[in-house]
C-alpha positions in Angstrom: -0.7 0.1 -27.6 -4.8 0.8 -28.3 -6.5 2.7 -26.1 -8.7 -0.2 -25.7 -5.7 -2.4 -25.1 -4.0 -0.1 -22.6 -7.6 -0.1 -20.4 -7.5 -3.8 -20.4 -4.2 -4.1 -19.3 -4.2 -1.7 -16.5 -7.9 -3.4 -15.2 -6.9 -6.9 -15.7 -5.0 -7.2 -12.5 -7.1 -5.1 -10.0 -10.6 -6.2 -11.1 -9.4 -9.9 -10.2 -8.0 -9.0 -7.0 -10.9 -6.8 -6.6 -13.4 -9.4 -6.4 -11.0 -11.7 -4.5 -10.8 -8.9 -1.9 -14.7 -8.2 -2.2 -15.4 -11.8 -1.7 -13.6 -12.3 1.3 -15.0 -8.7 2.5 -18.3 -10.7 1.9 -17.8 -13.4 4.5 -16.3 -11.7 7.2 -19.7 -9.2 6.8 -21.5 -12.5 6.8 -20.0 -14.1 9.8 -19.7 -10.7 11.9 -23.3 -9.9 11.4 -24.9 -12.9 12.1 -22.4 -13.5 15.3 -22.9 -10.2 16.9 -26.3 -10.5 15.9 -28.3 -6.7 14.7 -27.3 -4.4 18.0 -23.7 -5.6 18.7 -23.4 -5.1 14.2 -24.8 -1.8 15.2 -22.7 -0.6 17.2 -19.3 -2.2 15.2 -20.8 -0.6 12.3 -21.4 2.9 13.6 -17.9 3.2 14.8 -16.5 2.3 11.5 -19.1 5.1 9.9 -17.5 7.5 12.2 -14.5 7.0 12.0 -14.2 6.8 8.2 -16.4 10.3 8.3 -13.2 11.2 10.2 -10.9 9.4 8.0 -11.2 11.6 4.8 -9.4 14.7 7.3 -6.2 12.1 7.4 -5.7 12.6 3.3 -7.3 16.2 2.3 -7.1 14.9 -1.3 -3.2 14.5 -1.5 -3.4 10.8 -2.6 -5.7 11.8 -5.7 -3.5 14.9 -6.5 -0.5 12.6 -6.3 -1.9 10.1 -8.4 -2.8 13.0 -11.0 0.6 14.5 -11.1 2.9 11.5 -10.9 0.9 10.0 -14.0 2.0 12.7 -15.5 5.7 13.0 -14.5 6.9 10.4 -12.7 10.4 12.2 -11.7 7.9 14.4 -9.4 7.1 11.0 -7.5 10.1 11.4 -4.8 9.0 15.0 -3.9 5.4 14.2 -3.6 6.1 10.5 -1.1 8.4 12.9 1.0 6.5 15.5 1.3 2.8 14.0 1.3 4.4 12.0 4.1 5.0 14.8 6.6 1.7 16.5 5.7 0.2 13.4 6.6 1.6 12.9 10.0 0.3 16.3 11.0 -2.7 15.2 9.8 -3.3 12.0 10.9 -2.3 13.8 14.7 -5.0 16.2 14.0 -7.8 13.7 13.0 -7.5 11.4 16.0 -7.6 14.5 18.0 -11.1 15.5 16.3 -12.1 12.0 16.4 -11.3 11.6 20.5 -12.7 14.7 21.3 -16.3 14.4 19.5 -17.0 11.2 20.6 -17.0 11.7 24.3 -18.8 14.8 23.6 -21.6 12.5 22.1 -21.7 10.8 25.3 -21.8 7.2 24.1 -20.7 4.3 26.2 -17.5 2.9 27.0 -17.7 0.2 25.0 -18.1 1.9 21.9 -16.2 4.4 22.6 -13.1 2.3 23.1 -14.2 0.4 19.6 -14.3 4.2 18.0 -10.4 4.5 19.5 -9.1 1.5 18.1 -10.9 2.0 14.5 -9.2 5.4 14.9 -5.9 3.6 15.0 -6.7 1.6 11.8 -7.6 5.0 9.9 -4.1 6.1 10.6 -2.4 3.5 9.9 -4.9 3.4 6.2 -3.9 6.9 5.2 0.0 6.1 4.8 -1.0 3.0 3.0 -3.3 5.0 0.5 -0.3 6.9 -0.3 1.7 4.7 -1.2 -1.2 3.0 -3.5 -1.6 6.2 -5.1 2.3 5.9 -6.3 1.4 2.2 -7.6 -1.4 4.2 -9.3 0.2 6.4 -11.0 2.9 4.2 -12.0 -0.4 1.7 -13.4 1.4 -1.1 -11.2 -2.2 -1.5 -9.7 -0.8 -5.5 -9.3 0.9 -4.5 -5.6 -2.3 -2.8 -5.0 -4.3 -5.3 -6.2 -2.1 -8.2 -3.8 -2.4 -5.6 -0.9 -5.9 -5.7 -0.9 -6.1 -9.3 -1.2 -4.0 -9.8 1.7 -5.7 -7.3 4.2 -9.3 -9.1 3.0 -7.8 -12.6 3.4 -6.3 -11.3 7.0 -9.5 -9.8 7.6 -11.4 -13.1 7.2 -8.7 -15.3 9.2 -9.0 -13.2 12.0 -13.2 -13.1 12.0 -13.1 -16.7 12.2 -10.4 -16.5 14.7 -12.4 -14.0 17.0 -15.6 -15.8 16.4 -13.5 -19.2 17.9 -12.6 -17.7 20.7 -15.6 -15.9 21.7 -14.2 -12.1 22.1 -16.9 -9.1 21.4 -17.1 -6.3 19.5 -14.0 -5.3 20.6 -11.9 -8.1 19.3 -13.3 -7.1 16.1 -12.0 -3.3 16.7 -8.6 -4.9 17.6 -8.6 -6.8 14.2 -8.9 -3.9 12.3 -5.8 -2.7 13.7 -4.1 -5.0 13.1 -4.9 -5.5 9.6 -4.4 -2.0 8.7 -0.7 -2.2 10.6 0.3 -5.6 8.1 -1.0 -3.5 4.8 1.2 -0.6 5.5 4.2 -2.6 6.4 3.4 -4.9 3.1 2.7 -1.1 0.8 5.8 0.5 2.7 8.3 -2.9 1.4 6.8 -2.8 -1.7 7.9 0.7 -1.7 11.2 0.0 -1.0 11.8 -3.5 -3.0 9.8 -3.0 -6.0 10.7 0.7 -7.2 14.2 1.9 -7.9 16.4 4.9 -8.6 14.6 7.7 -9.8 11.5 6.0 -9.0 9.6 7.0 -5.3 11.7 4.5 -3.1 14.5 7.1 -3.8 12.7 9.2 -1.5 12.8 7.7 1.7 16.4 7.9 1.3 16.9 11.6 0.2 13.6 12.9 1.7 13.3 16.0 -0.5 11.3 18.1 1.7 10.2 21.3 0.1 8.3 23.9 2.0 7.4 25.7 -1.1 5.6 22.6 -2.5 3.4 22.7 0.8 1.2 25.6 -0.2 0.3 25.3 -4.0 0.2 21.3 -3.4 -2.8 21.6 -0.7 -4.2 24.1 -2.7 -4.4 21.8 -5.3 -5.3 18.9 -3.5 -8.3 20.4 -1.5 -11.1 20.3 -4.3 -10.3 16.3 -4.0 -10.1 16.4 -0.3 -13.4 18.5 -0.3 -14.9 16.4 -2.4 -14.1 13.2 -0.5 -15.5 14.8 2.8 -18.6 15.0 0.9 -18.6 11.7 -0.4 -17.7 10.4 3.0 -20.1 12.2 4.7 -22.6 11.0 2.9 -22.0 7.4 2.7 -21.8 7.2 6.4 -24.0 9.7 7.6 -26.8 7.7 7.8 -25.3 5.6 9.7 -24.3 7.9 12.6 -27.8 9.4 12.5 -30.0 6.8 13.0 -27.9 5.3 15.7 -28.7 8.9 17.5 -32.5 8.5 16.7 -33.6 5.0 16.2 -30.5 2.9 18.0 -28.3 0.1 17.3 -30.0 -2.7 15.9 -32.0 -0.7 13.4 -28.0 0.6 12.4 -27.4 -2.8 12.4 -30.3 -3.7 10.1 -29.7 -0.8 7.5 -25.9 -1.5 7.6 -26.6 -5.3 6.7 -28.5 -4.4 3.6 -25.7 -0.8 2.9 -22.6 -3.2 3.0 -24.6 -5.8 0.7 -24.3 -3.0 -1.8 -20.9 -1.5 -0.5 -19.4 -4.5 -1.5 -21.0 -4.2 -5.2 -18.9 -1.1 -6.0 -15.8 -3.2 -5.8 -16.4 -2.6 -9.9 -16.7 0.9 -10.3 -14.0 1.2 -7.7 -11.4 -1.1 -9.8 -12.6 0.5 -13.3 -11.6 3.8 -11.7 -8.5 2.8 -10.2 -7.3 1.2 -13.4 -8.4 4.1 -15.8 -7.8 7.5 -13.6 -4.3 7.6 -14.3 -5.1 6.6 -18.0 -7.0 9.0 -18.5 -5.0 12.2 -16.2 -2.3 11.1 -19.1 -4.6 11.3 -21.9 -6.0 14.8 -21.1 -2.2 16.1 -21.8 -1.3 13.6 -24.8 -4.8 12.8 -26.7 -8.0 14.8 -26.0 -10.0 11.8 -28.2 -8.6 9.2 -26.2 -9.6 11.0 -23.0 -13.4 11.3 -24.7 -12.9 7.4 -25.5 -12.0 6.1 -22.3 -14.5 8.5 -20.8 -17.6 7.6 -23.3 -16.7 3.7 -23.0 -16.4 3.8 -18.8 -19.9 5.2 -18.9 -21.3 2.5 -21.5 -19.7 -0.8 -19.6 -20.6 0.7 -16.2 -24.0 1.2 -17.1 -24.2 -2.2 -18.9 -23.3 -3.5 -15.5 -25.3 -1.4 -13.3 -28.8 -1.8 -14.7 -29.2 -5.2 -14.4 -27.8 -6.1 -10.7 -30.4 -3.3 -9.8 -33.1 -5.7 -11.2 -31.9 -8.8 -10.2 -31.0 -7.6 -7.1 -34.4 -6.2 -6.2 -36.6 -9.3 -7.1 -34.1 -11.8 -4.9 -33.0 -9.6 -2.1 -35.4 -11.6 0.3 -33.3 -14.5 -0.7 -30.1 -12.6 -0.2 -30.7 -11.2 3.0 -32.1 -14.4 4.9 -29.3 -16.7 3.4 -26.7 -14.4 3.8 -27.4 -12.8 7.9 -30.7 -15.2 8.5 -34.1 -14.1 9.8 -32.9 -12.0 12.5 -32.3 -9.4 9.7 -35.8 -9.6 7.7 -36.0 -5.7 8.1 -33.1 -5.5 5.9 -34.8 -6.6 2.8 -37.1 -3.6 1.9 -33.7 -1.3 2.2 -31.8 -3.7 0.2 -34.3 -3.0 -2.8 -34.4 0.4 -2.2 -30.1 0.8 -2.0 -29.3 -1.9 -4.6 -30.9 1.5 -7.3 -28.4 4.0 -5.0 -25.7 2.0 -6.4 -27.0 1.8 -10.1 -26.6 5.6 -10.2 -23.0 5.3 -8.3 -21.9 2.9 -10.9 -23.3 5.2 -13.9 -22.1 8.5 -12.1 -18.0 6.9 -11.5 -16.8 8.2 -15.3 -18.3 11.6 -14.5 -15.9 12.0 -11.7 -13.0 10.4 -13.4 -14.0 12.9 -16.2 -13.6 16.4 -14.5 -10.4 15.1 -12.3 -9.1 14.3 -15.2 -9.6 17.9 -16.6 -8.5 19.7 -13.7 -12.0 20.2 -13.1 -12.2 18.8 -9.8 -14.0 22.0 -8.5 -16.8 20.4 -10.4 -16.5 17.3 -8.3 -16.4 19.1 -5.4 -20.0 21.1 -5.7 -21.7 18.5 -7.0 -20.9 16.3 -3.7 -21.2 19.2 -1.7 -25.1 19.9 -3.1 -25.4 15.9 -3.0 -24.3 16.1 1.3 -26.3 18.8 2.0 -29.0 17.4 0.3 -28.7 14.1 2.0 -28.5 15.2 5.2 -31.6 17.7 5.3 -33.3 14.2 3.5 -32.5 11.9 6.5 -33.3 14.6 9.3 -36.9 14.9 8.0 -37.5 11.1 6.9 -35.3 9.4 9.6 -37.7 9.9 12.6 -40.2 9.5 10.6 -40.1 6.5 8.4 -36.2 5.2 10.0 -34.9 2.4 8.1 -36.7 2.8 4.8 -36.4 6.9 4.9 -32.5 6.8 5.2 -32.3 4.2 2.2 -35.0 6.6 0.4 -32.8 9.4 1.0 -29.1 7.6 0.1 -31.4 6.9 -3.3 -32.6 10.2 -4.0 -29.3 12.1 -3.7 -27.3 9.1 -5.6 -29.8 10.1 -8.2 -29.6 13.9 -8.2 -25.6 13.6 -8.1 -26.2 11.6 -11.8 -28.1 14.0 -13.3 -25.7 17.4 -12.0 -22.8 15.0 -13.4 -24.8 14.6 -17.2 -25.7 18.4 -16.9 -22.0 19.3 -15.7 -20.3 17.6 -18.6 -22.5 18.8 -21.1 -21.7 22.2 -20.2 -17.7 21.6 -20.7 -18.3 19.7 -23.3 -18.5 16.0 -23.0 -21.8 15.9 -22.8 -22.9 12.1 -23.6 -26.9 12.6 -24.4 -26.5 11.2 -28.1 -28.4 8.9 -29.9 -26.1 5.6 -29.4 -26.0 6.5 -26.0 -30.0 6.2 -25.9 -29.7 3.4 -27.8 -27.6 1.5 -25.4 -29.1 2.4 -22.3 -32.4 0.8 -24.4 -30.7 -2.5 -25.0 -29.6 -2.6 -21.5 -33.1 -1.6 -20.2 -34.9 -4.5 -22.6 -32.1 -7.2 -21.9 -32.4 -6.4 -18.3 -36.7 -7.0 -18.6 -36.2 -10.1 -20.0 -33.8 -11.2 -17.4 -36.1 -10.1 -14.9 -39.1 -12.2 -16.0 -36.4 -15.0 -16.6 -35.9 -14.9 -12.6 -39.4 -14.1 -12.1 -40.3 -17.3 -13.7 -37.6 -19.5 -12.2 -37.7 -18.6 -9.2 -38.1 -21.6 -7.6 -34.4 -23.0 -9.1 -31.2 -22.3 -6.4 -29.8 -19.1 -6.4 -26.4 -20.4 -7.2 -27.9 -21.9 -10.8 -30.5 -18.9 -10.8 -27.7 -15.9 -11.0 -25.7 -17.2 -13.0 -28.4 -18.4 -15.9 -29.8 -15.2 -15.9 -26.6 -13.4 -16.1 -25.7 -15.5 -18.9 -29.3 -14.5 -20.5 -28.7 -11.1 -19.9 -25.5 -10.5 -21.8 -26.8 -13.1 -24.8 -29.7 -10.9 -25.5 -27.8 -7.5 -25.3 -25.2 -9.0 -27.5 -27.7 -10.4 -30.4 -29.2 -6.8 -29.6 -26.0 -5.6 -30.9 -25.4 -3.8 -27.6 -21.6 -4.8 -27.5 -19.2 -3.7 -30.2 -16.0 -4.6 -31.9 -13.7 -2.4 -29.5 -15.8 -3.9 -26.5 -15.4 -7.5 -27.6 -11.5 -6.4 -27.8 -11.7 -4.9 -24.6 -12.9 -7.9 -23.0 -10.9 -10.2 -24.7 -8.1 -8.0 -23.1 -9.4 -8.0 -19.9 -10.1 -11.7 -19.9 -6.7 -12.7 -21.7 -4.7 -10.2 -19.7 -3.0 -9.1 -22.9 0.0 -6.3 -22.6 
């Protein structure tokens, strides 16, 4: 099989149930925000930005590491589920601990203090269900993955509805999580046990093959991930947290409307990564060419994508914002034009990361976010108080941008770098293709948003194809993608 073919067939799958998932993600934003209205979204959103800044101590990296290695060897899957397991429950004991403890130091109220408890449980329950996805991963049977996602979102949207019905508050919503989480791990766990056979992982919650010796060099490997996500995590929520300590729980709820808007945009870069990390972990030990395909090619789709949602998303976020949570969230719409361009630079930075995981590089990975945390953190203590809503989107933009260029200057030095001319010449297509459609909407802006997007999608990708922006192996690619060919 291609390399091309092999990316296509390992997308296919999760990139549907992706934007399934993503959809349905969408709604129950939709309905939740507009229900609780800004300051009870506020407050539901803040406890899920602290917990999930706790959430990344429940994993240390162990699912990525396992993903990694059992790509690699798949008799090494058995060891890793028993073992990653019992890590796990000390961890998981730990991280509620931390989470309980903090937030009655912050001295919030009882309400969301009790929503932070619950959300806790959810996390928990998460972290066992990530490591089994990271066995489907590595075995590139992203399908279960792919269903469990579908069903937690389609659960997740039943029970909005449900709650919104009966009338309960924000913590009915807390409750809901819960529960959801509970039903993907028992659905992951099954899976587990059903769908994989002798020597395969299953095996291992029969024989358990605990190994004390594995503990020490396994968490040594795993921490640079585990790091790194802390990092990550960090900064995607930090914001969050911080300006319900200095500007309070509607403007959270406000920034949060326009954050998840974009959120729910990296359901691509997410799937793409999903699909070709374990590709790509294989290639660095089989074919060092194949791993510089893959990683060259994630870059160019990603940015192909990336460019022009920024645009379009900038010139109709007004229309987003009121159609989607109505007027009571006008303040949202200057921080979705500012955070739709954070998420341009997530979606062109995703291959780096793959990249230098890939490589065993990970310590890479792990600076870079590091530099990136600090840098957003000391960015949204001085233009929080200051400009609130607008500085933290100004700040999540700035440090998306400074991780993108440490990621081009970090591969260069190992030697991937990907400043070339047909690189140049690409992001020059998609920059003129992506004007055009921009005056297109510009122009016809008074047509329905549901024929608008879609035309100028479609005039997008006709003008960087007759610009000869899309290649042979692409058009295979998507003709892979789109066909689901094996």
């Amino acid at each position: 099989m291609s390399t091309v073919r092999r990316i296509a067939k390992n997308t296919t799958a999760l990139m549907i149930a992706q934007i399934a998932s993503y959809l349905l993600a969408f709604f129950c934003m939709m309905y939740t925000a507009r229900y609780l209205g800004a300051a009870g979204f506020g407050i539901l959103s803040f406890a899920l930005a602290f917990t999930g800044i706790f959430a990344v101590f429940g994993d240390l990296g162990l699912s990525t590491l396992t993903v990694r290695e059992v790509a690699r060897d798949k008799s090494l899957a058995p060891k890793y589920v028993a073992n990653v397991s019992l890590m796990k429950i000390i961890l998981v004991a730990v991280t509620f601990g931390l989470i309980a403890l903090t937030i009655n130091l912050m001295g919030y109220p009882a309400e969301t203090i009790q929503a932070v408890y619950l959300l806790a449980l959810s996390v928990i329950f998460a972290a066992f269900t990530q490591m089994f996805y990271s066995i489907f991963q590595a075995y590139e049977k992203m399908e279960f993955q792919a269903i469990g996602q579908m069903l937690n979102a389609a659960l997740m949207l039943g029970g909005v509805i449900l709650i919104i019905k009966l009338g309960f508050g924000i913590i009915g919503f807390a409750y809901l999580y819960v529960i959801t989480s509970a039903v993907a791990l028992v659905y992951s766990f099954a899976v587990m046990k059903l769908k994989f056979s002798n020597p395969a992982p299953a095996s291992a919650t029969k024989a358990m093959e605990f190994d004390w010796s594995f503990w020490k060099p396994a968490i040594k490997q795993a921490l640079p991930f585990g790091l790194s996500t802390i990092f990550v995590t960090v900064f995607y929520w930090i914001s969050s947290v911080m300006l319900s300590s200095m500007k309070g729980d509607a403007v959270v709820g406000w920034y949060n409307a326009a954050y998840r808007m974009v959120l729910v945009l990296l359901f691509i870069p997410t799937a793409w990564s999903s699909a070709i990390f374990p590709v790509m972990s294989r290639f660095y030990v089989t074919s060092r060419d194949s791993l510089r395909f893959s990683f060259e090619r994630s870059f160019k789709y990603l940015t192909i994508l990336a460019i022009p949602i920024g645009v379009g998303t900038t010139l109709l976020a007004q229309r987003f914002i009121l159609l989607i949570f109505g007027a009571e969230y006008t303040n949202s719409i200057i921080a979705l034009q500012i955070l739709v361009w954070s998420s341009v630079f997530i979606f062109m930075s995703n291959s780096f990361g793959n990249l230098f995981n890939s490589l065993n590089r990970q310590i890479i990975v792990t600076k870079l976010v590091g530099i990136c945390c600090a840098a957003n953190v000391v960015l949204n203590l001085i233009l929080i108080p200051r400009y609130g809503l607008s500085g933290a989107s100004v700040a999540t933009l700035f440090t998306e941008f400074l991780a993108l260029v440490l990621s081009l200057i970090w591969s260069r030095k190992i030697g991937y770098s990907i400043f070339n001319r047909n690189s140049a010449s690409i992001v020059a297509k998609v920059l003129i293709s992506s004007a055009a459609m921009g005056v297109f909407i510009v122009y016809f802006h008074n047509l329905k948003l549901q024929e608008l997007v879609p035309l100028a999608a479609l005039l997008y990708f006709v003008i960087l194809y007759i610009a000869k922006g899309l290649d042979k192996e692409d058009m295979n690619l998507i003709r892979g993608v789109v066909r689901g060919k094996k």
